[in-house]
C-alpha positions as CSV (number, residue, x, y, z in Angstrom):
1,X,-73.3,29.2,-23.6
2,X,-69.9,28.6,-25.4
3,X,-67.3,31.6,-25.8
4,X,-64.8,31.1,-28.1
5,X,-61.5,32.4,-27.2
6,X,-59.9,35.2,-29.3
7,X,-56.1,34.9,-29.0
8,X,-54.7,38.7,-29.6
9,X,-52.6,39.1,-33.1
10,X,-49.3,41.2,-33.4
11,X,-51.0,41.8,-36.1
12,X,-53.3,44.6,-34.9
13,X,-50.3,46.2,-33.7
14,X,-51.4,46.6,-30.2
15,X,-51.3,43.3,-28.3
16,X,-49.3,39.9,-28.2
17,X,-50.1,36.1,-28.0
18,X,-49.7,35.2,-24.5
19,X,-48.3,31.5,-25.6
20,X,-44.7,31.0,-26.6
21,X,-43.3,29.6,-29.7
22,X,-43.1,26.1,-31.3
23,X,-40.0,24.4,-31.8
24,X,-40.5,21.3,-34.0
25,X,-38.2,18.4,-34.3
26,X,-39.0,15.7,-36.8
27,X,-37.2,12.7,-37.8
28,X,-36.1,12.5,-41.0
29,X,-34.5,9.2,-41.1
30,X,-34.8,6.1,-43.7
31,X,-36.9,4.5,-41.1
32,X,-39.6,7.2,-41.5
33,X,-40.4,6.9,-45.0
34,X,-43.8,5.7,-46.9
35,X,-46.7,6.6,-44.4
36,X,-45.2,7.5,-41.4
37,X,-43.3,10.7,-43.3
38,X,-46.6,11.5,-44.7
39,X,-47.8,11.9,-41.1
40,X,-45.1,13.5,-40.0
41,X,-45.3,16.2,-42.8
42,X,-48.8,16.8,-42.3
43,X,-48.3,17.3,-38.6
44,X,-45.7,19.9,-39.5
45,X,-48.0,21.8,-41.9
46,X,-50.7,22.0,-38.8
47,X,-48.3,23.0,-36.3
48,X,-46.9,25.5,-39.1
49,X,-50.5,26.7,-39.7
50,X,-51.4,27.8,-35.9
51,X,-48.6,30.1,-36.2
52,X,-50.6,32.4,-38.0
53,X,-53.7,33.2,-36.2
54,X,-52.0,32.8,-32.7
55,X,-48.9,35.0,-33.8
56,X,-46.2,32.3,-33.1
57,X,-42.9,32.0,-34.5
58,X,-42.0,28.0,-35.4
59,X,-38.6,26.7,-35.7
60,X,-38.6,23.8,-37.4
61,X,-35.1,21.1,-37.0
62,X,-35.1,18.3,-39.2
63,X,-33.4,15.5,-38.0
64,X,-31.8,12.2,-39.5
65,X,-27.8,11.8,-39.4
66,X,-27.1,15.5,-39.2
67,X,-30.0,18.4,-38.6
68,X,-31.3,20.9,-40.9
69,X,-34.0,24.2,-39.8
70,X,-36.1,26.4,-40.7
71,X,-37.5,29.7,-38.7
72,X,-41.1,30.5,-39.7
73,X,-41.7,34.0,-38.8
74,X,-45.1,34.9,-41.2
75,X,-46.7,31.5,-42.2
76,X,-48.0,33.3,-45.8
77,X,-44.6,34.9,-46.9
78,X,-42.7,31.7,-45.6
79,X,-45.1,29.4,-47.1
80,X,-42.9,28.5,-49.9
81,X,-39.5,28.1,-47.9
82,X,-42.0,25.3,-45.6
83,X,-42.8,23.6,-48.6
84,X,-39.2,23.5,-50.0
85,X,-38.0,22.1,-46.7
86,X,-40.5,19.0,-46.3
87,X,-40.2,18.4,-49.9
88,X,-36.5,17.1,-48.5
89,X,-36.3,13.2,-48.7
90,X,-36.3,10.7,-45.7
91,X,-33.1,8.8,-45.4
92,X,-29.6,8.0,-43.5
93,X,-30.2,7.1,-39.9
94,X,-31.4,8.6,-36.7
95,X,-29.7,10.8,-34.5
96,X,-32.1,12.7,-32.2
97,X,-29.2,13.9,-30.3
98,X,-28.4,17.2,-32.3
99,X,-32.6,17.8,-32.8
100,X,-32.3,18.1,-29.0
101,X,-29.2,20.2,-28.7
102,X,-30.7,22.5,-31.0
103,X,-34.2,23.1,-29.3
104,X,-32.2,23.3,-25.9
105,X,-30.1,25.9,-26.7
106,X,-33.1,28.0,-28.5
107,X,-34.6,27.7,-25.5
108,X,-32.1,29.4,-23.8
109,X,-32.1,32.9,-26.5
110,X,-34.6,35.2,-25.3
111,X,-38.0,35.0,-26.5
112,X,-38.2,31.3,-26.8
113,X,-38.5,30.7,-23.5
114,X,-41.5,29.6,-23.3
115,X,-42.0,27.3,-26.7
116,X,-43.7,24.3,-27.3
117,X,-41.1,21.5,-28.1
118,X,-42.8,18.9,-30.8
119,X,-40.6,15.7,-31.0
120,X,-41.9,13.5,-34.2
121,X,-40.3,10.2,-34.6
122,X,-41.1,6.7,-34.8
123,X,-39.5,5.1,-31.6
């Protein structure tokens, strides 16, 4: 017999997911462009979609030379604002170095605690 498990919604007011967040770092360097950004945009849009039945907030740091983000807080009203951001181009070079910063120190704010960190990049 197979039971599916039904994660609780803040939606129904009552109850709260029991998982923490996702922070999402993603290389947006020259070196990720063609298929590999593809990917990587598609993974985003995944991650960015479990948000919504499991009531997680996303954070999403793009990386290449310098670092640009994005909080997620209600995948169907932020929608738009996610497609804006991956529509950005891949270029410049790679410094994961302020990604990480970034993640670090939301983990430390209350209520990211206990997030998911997502590192894409080619390596």
């Amino acid at each position: 017999v197979r039971r599916r498990l039904r994660l609780p919604c803040c939606r129904n007011g009552n109850r709260r997911a029991h998982r923490g967040r996702f922070i999402i770092c993603v290389d947006t360097s020259g070196s990720m462009q063609g298929r590999r950004e593809i990917l990587a945009k598609s993974a985003v849009l995944a991650i960015a979609r479990l948000t919504e039945p499991t009531c997680r907030k996303c954070y999403v740091i793009n990386f290449a030379e310098d670092i640009r983000c994005l909080l997620i807080k209600d995948l169907k009203a932020d929608l738009p604002l996610l497609a804006e951001f991956l529509n950005q181009r891949f270029d410049g070079g790679t410094d994961v170095a302020p990604a990480v910063r970034e993640a670090l120190q939301l983990i430390r704010t209350n209520g990211w605690k206990r997030s998911d960190v997502v590192l894409i990049f080619r390596f």
